[in-house]
C-alpha positions in Angstrom: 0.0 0.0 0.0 1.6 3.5 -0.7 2.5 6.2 1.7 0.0 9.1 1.8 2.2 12.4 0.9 2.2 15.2 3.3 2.0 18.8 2.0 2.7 22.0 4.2 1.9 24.9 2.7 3.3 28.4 3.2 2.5 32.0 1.3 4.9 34.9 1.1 3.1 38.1 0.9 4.0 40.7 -0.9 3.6 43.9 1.0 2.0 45.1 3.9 -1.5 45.1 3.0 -1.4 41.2 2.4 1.0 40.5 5.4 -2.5 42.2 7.4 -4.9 40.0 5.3 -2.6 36.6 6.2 -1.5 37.4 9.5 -5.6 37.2 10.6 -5.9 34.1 8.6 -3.2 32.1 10.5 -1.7 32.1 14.5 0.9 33.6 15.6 3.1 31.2 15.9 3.2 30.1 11.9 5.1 32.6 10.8 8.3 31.7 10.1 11.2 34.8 9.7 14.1 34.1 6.9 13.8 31.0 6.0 16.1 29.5 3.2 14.4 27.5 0.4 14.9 25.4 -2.7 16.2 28.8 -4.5 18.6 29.5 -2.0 17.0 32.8 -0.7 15.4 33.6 2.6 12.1 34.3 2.6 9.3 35.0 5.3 6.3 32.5 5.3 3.2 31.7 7.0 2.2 28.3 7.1 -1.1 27.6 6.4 -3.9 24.8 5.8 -4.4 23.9 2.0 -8.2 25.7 3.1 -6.9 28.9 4.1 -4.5 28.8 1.0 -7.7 28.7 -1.5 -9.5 30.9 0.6 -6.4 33.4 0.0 -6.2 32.2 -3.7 -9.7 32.5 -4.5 -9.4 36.8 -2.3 -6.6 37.8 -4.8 -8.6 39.9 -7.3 -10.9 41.1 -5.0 -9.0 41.8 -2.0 -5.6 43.1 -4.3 -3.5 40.7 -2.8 0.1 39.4 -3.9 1.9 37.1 -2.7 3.8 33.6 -3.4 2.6 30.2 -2.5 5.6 27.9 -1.2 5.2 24.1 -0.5 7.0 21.6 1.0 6.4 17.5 0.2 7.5 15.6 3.7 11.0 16.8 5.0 11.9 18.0 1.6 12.8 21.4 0.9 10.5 24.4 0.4 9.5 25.2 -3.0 8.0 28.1 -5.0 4.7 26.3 -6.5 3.0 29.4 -7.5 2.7 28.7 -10.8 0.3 25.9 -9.8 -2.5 28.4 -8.6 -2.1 31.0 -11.7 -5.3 31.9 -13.3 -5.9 30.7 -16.7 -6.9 33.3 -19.2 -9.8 32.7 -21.6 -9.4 31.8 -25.4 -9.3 34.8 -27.5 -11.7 34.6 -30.6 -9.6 34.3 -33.6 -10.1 37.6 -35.6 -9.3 36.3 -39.2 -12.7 33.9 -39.5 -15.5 35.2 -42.1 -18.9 35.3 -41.1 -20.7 32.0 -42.8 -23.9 35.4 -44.1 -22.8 37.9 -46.1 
């Protein structure tokens, strides 16, 4: 039988504004002051539940937030995974088509 993985999650924000937004999200004690991930530079995190992630994820436009997700599988290292959670843009209607009526 395989092992269930184990995901902690962690967002950077990016300015004060969203620091306030996370910081009432999460406790105290989750934030976590220059920490050295996968890329080699420290970054401040708060870890968070995957629920408080989408509830962050699903604020962004609304709210103005910016920030970075980070995630780390078991004892691995801390990654940037923020380009998991980027919004997809809708398909553009090709310009070049003719109408089928004249």
């Amino acid at each position: 039988m395989a092992k269930k993985r184990i995901y902690l999650w962690y967002l950077e924000p990016i300015g004060a504004w969203t620091n306030g937004v996370i910081a009432r999200c999460c406790a105290k004690e989750d934030f976590l002051s220059e920490v050295i991930c996968a890329d080699g530079r420290r970054h401040s995190l708060w870890r968070c539940a995957e629920e408080v992630r989408d509830a962050v994820v699903a604020s962004k436009i609304i709210l103005e937030l910016k920030f970075r997700i980070f995630c780390r599988e078991g004892n691995g290292e801390i990654r940037n995974v923020s380009f998991l959670f980027k919004r997809k843009r809708p398909m553009k209607k090709p310009t070049n088509i003719k109408s089928a009526h004249p």
